[in-house]
LONUTI-925789 format. One record per atom (N, C-alpha, C): x negated, y, z negated. Coordinates in steps of 0.001 Angstrom, whole numbers, plus 500000, padded with zeros to 6 digits. Example, Ala and Ser with C-alpha at 12.3 -4.5 7.8 and 13.67 -1.06 7.14 Angstrom:
486810494310492200;487700495500492200;486800496700492200;487150497750492920;486330498940492860;487100500030492130;
END
This chain:
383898442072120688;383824441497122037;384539440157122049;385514440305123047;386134438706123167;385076437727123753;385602436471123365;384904435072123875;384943434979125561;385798435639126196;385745435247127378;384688436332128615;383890435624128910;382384436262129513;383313437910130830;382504438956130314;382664440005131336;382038440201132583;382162441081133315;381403441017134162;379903441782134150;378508441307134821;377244441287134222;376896442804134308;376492443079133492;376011444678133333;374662445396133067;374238445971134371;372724446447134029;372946447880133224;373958448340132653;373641449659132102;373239449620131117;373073451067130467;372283450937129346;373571450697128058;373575450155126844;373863450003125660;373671450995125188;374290450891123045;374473451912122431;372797451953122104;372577453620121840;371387453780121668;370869453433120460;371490453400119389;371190453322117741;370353451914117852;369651452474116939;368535451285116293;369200449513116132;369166448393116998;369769447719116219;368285446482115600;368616445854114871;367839444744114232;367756443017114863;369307443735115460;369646442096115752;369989441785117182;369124442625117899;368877442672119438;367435442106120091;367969441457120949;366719440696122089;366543441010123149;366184441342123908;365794441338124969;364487440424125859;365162439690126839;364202438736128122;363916439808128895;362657440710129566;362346440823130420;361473440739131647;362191441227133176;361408440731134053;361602439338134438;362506438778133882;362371436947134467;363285436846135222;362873435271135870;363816434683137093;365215434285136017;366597434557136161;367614434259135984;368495433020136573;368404432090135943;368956431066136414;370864431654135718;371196431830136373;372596432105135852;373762430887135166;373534430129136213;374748428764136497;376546429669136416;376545430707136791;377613431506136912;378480430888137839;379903431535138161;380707430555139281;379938431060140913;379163432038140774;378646431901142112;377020431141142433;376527431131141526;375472430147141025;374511431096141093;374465432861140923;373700433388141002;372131433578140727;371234433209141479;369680433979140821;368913435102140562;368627435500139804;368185436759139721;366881437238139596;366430438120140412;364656438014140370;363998439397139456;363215439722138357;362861440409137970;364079441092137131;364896440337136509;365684440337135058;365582440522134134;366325441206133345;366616441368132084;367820440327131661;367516439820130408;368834439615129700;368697440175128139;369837440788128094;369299441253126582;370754440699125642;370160440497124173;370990439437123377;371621440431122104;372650440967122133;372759441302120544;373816440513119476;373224440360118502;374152439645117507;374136438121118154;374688437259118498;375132436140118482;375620435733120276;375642437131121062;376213437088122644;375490438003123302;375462437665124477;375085438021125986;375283439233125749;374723440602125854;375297441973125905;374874442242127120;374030441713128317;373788442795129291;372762441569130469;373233441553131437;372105440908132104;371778441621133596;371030442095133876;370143442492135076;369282443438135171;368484443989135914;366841444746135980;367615446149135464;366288446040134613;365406447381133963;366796447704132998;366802446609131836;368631447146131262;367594448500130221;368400449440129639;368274450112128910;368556449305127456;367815449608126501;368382448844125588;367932449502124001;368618448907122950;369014449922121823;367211450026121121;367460450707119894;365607451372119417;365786449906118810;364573449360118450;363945448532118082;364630447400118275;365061446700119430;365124445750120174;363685445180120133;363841443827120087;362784442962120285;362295442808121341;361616442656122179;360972442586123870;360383441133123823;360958440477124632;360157439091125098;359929439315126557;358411439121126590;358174439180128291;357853437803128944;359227437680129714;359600436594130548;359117436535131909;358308437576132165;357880437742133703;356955436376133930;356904435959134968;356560434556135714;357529433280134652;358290433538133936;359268432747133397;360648432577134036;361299431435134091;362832431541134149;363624431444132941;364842432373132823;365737432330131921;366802431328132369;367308430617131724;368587429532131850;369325429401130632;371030429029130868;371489428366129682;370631427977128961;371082427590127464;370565425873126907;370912424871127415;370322424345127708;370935422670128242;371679421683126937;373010420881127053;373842420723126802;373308418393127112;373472418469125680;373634416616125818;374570415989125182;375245415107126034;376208415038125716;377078413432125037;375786412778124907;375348411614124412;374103411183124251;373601411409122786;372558410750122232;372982409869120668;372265409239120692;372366408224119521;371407408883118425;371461409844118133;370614410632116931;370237409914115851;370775409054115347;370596407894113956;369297406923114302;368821406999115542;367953405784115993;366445406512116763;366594407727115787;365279408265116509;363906407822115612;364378407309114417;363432407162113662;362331405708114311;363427405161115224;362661404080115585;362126404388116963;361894405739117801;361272405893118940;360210404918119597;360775404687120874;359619403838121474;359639402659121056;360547402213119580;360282400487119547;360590399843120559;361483400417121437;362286399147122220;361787399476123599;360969399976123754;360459400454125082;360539398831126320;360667398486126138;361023396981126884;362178396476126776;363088396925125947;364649396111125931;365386396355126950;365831395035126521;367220395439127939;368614395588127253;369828395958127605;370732396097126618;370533395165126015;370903393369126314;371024392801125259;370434392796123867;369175392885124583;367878393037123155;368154394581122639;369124395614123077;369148396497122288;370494395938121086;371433395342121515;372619395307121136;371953394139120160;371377392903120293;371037392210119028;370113393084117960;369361393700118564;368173394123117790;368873395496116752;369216396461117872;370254397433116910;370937397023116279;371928396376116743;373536396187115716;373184395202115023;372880393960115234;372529392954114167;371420392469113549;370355393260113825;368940393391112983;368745394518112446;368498395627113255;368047396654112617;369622397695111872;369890397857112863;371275399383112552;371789398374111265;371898397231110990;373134397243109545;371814397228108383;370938397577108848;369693397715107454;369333399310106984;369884400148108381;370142401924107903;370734401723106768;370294402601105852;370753403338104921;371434404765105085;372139405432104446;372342406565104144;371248407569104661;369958407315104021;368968408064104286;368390408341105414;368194407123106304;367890406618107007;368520407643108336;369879407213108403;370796407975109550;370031409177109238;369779410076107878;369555411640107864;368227412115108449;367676411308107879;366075410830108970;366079411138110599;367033409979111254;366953409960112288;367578411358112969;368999411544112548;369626412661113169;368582414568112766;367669414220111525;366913415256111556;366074415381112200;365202414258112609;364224414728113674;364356414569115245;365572414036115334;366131414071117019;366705415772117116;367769416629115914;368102417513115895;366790418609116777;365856418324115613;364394418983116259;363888419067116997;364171417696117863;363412417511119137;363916417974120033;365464418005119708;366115418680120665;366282420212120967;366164420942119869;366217422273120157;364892422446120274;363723421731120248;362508421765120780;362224421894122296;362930420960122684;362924420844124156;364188421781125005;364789422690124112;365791423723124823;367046422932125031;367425421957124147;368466421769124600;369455421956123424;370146423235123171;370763423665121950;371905423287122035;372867422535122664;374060421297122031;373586420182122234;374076419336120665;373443417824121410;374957416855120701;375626416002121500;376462415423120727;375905414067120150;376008414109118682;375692413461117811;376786411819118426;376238410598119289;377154409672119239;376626408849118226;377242408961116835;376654408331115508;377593407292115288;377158405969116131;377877405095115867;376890403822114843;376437404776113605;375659403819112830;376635403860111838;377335404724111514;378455404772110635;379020404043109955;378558402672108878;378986402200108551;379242402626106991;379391403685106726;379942403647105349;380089405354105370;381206406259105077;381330406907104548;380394407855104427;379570407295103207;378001408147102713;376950408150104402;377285407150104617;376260407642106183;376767408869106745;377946408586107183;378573409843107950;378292411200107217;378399411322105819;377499412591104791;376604412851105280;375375411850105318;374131412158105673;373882412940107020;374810411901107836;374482412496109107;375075413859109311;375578414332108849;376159415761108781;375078416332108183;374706416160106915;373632417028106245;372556417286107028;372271415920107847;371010416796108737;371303417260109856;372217417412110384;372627418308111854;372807419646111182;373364419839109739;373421421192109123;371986422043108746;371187420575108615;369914421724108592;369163422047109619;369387421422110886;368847422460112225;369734423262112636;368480424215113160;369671425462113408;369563425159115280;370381424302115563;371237423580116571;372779423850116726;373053423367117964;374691423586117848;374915421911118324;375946421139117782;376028419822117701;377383419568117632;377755418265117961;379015417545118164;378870416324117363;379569415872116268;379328414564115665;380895413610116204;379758412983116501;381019411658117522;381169410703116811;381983410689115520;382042409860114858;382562408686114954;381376407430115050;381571405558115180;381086404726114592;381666403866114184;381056402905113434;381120401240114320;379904400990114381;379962399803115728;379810398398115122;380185398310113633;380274397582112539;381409396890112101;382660397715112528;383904397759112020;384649398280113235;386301397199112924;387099398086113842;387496399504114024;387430399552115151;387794401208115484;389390402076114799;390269400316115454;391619400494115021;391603400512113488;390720400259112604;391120400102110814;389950401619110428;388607401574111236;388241402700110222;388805404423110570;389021404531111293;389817405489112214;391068405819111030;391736404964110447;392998405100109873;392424404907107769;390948404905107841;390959404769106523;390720405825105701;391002405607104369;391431406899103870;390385408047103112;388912406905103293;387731407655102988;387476408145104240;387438407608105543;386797408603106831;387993409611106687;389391409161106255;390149411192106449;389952412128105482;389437411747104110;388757412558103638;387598413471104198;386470412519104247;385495413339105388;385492414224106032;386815413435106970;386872414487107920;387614415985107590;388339415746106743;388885417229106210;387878417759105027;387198417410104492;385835418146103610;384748418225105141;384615417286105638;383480417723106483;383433418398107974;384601418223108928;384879418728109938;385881419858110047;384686421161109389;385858422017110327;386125422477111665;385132421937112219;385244421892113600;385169423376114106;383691424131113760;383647425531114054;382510425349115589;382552426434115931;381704426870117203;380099425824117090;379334426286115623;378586425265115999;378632423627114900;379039423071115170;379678421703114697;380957421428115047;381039420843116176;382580420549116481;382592418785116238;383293418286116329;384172416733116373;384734416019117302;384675414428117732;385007413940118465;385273412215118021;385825411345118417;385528410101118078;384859408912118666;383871408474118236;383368407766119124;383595406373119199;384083405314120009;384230403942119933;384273403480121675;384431402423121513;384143401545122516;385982400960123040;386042400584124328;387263399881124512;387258398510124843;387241397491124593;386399396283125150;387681395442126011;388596395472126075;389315395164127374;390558394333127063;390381394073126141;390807392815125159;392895393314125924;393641392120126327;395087392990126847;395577393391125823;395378392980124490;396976393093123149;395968394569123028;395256395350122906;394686397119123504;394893397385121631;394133396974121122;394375396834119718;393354398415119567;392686398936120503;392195400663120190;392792401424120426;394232401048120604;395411401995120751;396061402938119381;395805402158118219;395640402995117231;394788403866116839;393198403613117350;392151404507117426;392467405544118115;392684405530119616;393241406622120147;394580407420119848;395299406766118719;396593407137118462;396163408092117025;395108407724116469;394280408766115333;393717410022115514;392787409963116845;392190410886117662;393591412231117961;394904411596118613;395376412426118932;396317413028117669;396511412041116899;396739412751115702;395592413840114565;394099413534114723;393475414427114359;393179415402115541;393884415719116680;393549416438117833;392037416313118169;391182415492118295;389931415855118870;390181414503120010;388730414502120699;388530414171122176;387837412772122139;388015411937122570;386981410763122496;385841410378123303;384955410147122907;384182409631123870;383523408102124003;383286407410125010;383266405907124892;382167405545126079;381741404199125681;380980403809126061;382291403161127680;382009403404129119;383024402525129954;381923402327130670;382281401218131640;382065401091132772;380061400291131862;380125399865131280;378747399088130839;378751397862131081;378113397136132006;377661395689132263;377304394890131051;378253394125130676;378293393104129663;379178393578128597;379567394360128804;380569394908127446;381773395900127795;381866396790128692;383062397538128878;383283397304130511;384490397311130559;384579397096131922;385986398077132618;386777397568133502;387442398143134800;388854398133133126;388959397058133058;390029396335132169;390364397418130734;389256397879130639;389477398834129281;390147400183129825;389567400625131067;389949402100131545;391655402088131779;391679400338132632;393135400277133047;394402400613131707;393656399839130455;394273399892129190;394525401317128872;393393401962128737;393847403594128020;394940404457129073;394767403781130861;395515404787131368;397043404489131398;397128402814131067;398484402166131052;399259403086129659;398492403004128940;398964403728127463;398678405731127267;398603405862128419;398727407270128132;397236407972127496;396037407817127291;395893408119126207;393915408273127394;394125408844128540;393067409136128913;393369410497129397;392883411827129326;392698412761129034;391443413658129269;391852414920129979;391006415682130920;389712416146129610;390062415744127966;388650415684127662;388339414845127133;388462413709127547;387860412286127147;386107412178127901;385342411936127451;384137411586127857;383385410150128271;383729409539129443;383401408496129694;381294407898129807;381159407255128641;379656407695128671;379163406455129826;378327406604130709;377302405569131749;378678405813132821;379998404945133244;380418404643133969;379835403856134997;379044403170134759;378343402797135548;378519401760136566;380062400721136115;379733399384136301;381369399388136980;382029400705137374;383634400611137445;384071400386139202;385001400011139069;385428400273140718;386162401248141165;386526401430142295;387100402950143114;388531403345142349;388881401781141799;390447401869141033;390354403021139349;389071402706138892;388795403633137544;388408404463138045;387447404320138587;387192406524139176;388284407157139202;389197406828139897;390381407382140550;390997407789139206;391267406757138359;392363406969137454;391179408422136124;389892408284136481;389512409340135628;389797410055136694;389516410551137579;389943411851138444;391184412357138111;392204411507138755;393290411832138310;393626412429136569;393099412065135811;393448412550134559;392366413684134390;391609413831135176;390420415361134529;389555415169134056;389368413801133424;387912413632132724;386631413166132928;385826413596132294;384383413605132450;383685412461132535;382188412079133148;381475410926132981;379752411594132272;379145411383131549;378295411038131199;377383410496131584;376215410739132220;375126409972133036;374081409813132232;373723409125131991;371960408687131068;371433408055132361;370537409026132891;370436407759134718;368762406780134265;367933407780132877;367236406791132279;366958405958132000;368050405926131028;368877404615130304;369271403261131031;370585404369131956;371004403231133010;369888402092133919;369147402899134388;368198402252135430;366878401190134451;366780401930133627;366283400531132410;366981399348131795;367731399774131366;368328398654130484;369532397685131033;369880398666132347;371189397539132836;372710398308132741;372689399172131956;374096399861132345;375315399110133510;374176399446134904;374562399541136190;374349400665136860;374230400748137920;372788401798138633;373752403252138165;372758403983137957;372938405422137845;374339406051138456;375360406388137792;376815406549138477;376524407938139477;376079408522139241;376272410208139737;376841410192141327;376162409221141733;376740408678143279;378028408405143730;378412407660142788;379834407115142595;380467408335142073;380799408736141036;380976409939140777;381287411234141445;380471411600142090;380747412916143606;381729411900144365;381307411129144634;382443410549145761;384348411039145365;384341410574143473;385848410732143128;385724412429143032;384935413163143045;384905414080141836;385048414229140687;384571413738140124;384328413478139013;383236414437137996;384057415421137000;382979415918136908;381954415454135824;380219416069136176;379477415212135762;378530416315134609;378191415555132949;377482416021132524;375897414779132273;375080415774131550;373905414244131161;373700414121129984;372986413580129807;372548412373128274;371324411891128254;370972411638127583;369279410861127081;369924410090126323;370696409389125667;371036408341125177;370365407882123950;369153407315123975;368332407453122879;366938407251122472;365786407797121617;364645407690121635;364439406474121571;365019405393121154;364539404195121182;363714403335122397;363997403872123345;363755403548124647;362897404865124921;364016406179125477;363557406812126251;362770408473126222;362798409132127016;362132410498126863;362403411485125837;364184411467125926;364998412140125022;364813413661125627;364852413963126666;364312415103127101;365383415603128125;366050416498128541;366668416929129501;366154416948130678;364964417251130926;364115417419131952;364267416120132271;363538415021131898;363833413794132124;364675412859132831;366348413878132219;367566413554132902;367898413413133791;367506415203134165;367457415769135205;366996414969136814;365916414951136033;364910414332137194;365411412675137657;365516412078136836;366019410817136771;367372410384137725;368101411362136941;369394411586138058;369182412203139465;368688412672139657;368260413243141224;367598412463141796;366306411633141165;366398410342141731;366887409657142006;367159409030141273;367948407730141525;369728407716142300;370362409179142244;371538409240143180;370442409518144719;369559410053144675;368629410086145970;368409408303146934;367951408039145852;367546406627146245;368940405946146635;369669405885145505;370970405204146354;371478405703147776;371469407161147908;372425407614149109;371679406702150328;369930406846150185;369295406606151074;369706404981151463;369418404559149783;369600402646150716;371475402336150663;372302403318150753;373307402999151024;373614403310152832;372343404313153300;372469404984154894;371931403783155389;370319403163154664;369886402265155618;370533400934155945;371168400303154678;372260399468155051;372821399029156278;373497400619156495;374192400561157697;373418400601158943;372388401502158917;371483401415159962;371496403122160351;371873403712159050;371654405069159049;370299406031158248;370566406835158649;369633407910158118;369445409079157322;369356409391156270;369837410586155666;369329411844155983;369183412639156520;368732413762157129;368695414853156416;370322415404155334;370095416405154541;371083415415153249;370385415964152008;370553415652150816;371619415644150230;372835414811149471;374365415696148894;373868416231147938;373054415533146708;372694416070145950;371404416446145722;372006418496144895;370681418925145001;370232419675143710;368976419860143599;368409420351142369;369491421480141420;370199422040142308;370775423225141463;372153422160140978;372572421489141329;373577420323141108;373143419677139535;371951419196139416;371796418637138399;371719419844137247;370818420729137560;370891421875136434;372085422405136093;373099422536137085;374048422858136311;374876421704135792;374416420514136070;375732419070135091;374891419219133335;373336419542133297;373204419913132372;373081420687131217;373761421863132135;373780423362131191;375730423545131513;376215423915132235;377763423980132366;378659423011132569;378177421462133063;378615420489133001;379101419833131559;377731420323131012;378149419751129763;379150420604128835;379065421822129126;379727422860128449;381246422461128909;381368422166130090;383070421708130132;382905420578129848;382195419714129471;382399417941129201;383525418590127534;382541418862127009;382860419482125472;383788420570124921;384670421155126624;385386422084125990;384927423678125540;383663423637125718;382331425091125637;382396425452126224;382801425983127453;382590426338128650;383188428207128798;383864428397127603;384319429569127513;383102430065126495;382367429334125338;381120429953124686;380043429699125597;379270429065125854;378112428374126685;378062428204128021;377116427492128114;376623426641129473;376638428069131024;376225428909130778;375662430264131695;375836431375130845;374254431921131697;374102433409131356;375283433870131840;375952434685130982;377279435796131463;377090436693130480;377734437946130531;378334438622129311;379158438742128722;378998438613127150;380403438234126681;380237436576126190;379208435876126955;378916434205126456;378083433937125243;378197433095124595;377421432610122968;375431433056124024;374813433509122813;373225433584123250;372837431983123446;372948431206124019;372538429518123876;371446430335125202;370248430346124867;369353430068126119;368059429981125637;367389429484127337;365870428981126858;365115429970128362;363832429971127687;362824430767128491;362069429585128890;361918429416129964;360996428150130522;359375429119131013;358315429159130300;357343429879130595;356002429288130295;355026429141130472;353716428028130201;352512428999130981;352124430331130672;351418430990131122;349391429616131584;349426428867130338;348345428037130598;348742427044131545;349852426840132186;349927425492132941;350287426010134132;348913425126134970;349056425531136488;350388425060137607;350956424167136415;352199423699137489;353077424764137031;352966425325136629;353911427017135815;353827427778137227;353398427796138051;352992428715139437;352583428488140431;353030428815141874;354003429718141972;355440429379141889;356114430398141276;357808429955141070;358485430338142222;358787429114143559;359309429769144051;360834429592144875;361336428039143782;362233427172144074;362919426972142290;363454428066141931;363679428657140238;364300426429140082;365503426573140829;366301424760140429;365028423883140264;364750423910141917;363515423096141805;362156422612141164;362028423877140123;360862424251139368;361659423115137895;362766423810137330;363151423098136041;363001421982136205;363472421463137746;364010420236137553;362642418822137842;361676419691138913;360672418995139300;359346418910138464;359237420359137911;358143420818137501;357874420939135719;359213421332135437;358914421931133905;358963420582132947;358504420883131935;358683419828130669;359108420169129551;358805419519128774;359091420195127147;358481421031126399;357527421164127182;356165421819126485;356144423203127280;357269423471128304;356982424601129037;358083425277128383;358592424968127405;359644425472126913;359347426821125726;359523427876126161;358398428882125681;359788429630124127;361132429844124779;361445430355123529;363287429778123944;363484428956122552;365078429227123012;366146430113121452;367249430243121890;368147431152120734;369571429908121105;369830430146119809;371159429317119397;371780430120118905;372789430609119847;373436431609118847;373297432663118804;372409433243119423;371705434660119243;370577434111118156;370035433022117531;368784432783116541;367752432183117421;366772432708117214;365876432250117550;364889431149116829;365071430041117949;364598428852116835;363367428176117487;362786428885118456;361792428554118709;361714429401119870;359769430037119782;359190431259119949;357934431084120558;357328431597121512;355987431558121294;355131429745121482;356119429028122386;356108427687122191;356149426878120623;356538427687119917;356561427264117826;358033427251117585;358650425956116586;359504426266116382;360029427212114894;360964427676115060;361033428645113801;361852428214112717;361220427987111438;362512427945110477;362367426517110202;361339425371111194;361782424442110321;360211423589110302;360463422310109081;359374421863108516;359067420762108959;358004420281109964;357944419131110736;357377418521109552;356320419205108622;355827418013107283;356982417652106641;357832417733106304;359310417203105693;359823416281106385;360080416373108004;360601415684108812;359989414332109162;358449414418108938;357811413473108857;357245412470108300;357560412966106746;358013412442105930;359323411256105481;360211412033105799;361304411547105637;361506410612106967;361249410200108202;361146409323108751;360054408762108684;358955408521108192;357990407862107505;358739406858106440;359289407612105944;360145406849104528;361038405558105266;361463405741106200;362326405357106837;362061403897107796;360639404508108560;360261403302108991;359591402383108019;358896402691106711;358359401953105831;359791401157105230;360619401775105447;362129400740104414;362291399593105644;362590399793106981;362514399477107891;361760397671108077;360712398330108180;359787397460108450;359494396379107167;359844396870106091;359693395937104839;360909395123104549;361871396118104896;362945394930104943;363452393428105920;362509393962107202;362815393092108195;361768391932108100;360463392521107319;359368391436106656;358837391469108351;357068391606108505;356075392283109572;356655391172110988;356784389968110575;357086389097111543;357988389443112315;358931389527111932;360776390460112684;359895391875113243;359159392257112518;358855393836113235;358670393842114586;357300393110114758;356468392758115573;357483392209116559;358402391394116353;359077390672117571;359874391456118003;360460392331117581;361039393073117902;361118394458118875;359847394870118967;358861395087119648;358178394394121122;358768393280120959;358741391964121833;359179391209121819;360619391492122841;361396390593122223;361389389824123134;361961388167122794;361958386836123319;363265386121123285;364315386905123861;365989386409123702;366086385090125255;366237383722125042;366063382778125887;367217383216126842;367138383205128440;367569383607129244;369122382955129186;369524382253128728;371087381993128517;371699382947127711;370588383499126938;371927383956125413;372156385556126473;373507385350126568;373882386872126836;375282387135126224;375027388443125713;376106388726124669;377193389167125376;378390388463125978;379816389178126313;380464389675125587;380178389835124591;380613390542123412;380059391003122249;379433391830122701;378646392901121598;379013393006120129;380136393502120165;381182393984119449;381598393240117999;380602392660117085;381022392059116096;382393391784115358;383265393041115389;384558393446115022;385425392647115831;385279391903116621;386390391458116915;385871389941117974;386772388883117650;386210388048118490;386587387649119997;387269388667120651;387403389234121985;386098389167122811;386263388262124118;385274388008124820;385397387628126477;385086389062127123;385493388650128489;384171389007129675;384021387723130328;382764387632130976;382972387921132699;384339389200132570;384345389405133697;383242390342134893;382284390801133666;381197391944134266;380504390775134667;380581389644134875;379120388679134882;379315388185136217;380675388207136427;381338387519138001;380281388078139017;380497387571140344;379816387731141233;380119388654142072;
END
């Protein structure tokens, strides 16, 4: 069977016994197809690794597996497309930061005290959490990367969930323009990236605005190792209008470049990502906590711009798709509204709507990443990436009768009843399969004890609470370079 999805088929399959067949039946079908189809009282049935068949009463081969999805919806996997996986070990410390206090506290307290181990820690039990919560791509933005052996690690543990992942390799330690070109990360990358279906590659760095555009060799690496970049733009206090203008003056922005937040740009950068094809990244979580700049998704529809999401990172937030979801539908809600009352208007019907966000996080993301021919919708002929949203004990489980509205309003992580990566099933029965949370817990145990001893209890604790005097604001994050422009601060 080729990669490119057929059209959906209720007939019956070959009859022979197979082993390595699934079948969903009876459930609501969230498709995210190009017509955005729903389907009521569905089948989808899975053989090998792809979609073999989706709609009622399929016939299907002898000893097929039966999952009964009835009062469940079937959907893609949901697709993230920026998380900081290296920093899960510290969940919830920073539940009060604002960027700045993330950017001192990460980059120059805590992140240069990761170890090797440490990154494997973090990216193993975010891996988990994530195909926990149904979301079977997650792009790894591992910009803890300061040595070589980290970047190992962090591979070793995305290899042991059975996840499908993107490692966005950054180091926020070092220039982009020198480690990009050094001769231990091109090793790596040719022992470690082969860049298959599940583990693909990308580069991750920052553009900070600076005119002599000294990440012009970074991006001049990228296109010499052919992969896609993705970057932090459009962030209040650190990336601005000035960086986007740079990559588009130099050629080097591109229909799969991934612009992460955008949050902070004017009508002049939208435009110039429109014009080139590429994507934005929404963490509307993130954003609306820490300062980004308000939730782009608003801004965004206006250029067309297309849009995937992000959870960004446990340090702060939910880490949850659902979360995203919801977050973003808020908060572009809230804006449209106080952008009507402003004027002395009224919003009457909604631009954006529930089935909008579900699909920026299941097919949105699948074209952010170039997937879009394996993933991101039920089709036939597409990679098995899907999740059963089902919670027979939870009364907000019923009645289903708004399938968008239900994921997006109603469901959680915990309603997440079975998803397959791949055609594998890695979690069943609300259990995940195949892997060892006593190991995992362990090994970030290990992690926060190195952590916390190295920073000595006093640093812990403050950190936790932090007390940065209202002058110090960092215009320049960016240790690597002493480039510093305080044009996000203007009025």
């Amino acid at each position: 069977m080729s990669d490119s999805p057929t059209s959906t088929s209720p007939t019956s399959t070959s009859a022979r016994a197979r082993s390595d067949a699934l079948v969903f039946r009876n459930a609501v079908v969230v498709t995210m197809d190009a017509t955005r189809r729903v389907l009521e009282d569905a089948d989808v049935l899975v053989v090998g690794n792809r979609i073999e068949a989706v709609g009622p009463g399929l016939q299907v081969p002898e000893g097929t597996r039966e999952v009964d999805a009835a009062g469940g919806i079937v959907m893609p996997g949901m697709i993230d497309t920026h998380r900081h996986m290296w920093q899960t070990a510290l969940r919830g410390y920073g539940a009060d930061w604002t960027l700045t206090q993330y950017f001192v506290w990460n980059y120059l307290e805590h992140g240069i005290k990761f170890r090797p181990q440490d990154i494997f820690a973090g990216n193993l039990l975010s891996g988990i959490e994530a195909i926990d919560a149904g979301v079977t791509t997650s792009v790894d933005w591992s910009h803890g990367l300061s040595t070589v052996e980290h970047a190992e690690a962090a591979v070793d543990a995305l290899e042991a969930v059975p996840g499908r992942f993107v490692l966005g390799y950054g180091n926020i330690h070092a220039a982009p323009w020198e480690w990009t070109h050094d001769a231990d990360f091109r090793s790596f990358v040719e022992r470690r990236m082969p860049r298959s279906d599940m583990l693909g590659f990308q580069l991750a760095f920052d553009v900070t605005g600076d005119p002599a555009f000294p990440e012009k060799a970074a991006f001049e690496a990228a296109r010499e190792l052919d992969v896609a970049v993705t970057t932090h733009a459009g962030v209040w206090g650190a990336t601005n209008d000035n960086g986007v203008r740079l990559m588009h003056e130099h050629g080097f922005m591109e229909p799969r470049t991934v612009y992460v937040h955008a949050a902070t740009l004017s009508d002049d950068s939208y435009q110039r990502i429109a014009a080139t094809g590429g994507t934005a990244s929404v963490s509307a979580e993130s954003e609306a906590s820490c300062g980004q700049g308000y939730p782009s998704s608003w801004a965004l529809r206006r250029h067309g711009i297309g849009i995937s999401l992000s959870v960004d990172t446990s340090v702060w937030f939910s880490a949850d798709m659902f979360a995203a979801m919801r977050s973003t539908l808020s908060s572009d809600r809230s804006r449209e509204h106080q952008e009507a009352h402003a004027n002395g208007d009224t919003v009457t019907h909604l631009g954006l709507r529930a089935k909008d966000v579900v699909e920026h996080a299941t097919l949105g993301g699948a074209r952010a990443l170039g997937l879009d021919h394996l993933v991101g919708s039920v089709e036939v002929g597409k990679r098995a990436d899907l999740v059963l949203i089902k919670n027979d004990r939870s009364p907000a489980m019923f009645p289903l009768l708004n399938p968008y509205g239900h994921i997006v309003f109603q469901a959680q992580r915990g309603d997440v009843h079975t998803v397959l990566v791949d055609g594998r099933v890695v979690k069943e029965a609300h259990e995940l399969v195949g892997v060892d949370l006593t190991a995992a817990r362990s090994t970030v145990g290990d992690t926060v004890a190195h952590l916390r001893a190295t920073l000595g209890e006093e640093a812990w604790v403050g950190g936790m609470n932090p007390d940065i005097p209202e002058s110090k604001v960092l215009d320049n994050p960016y240790t690597y370079t002493d480039f510093a422009d305080a044009s996000t601060h203007e009025a």
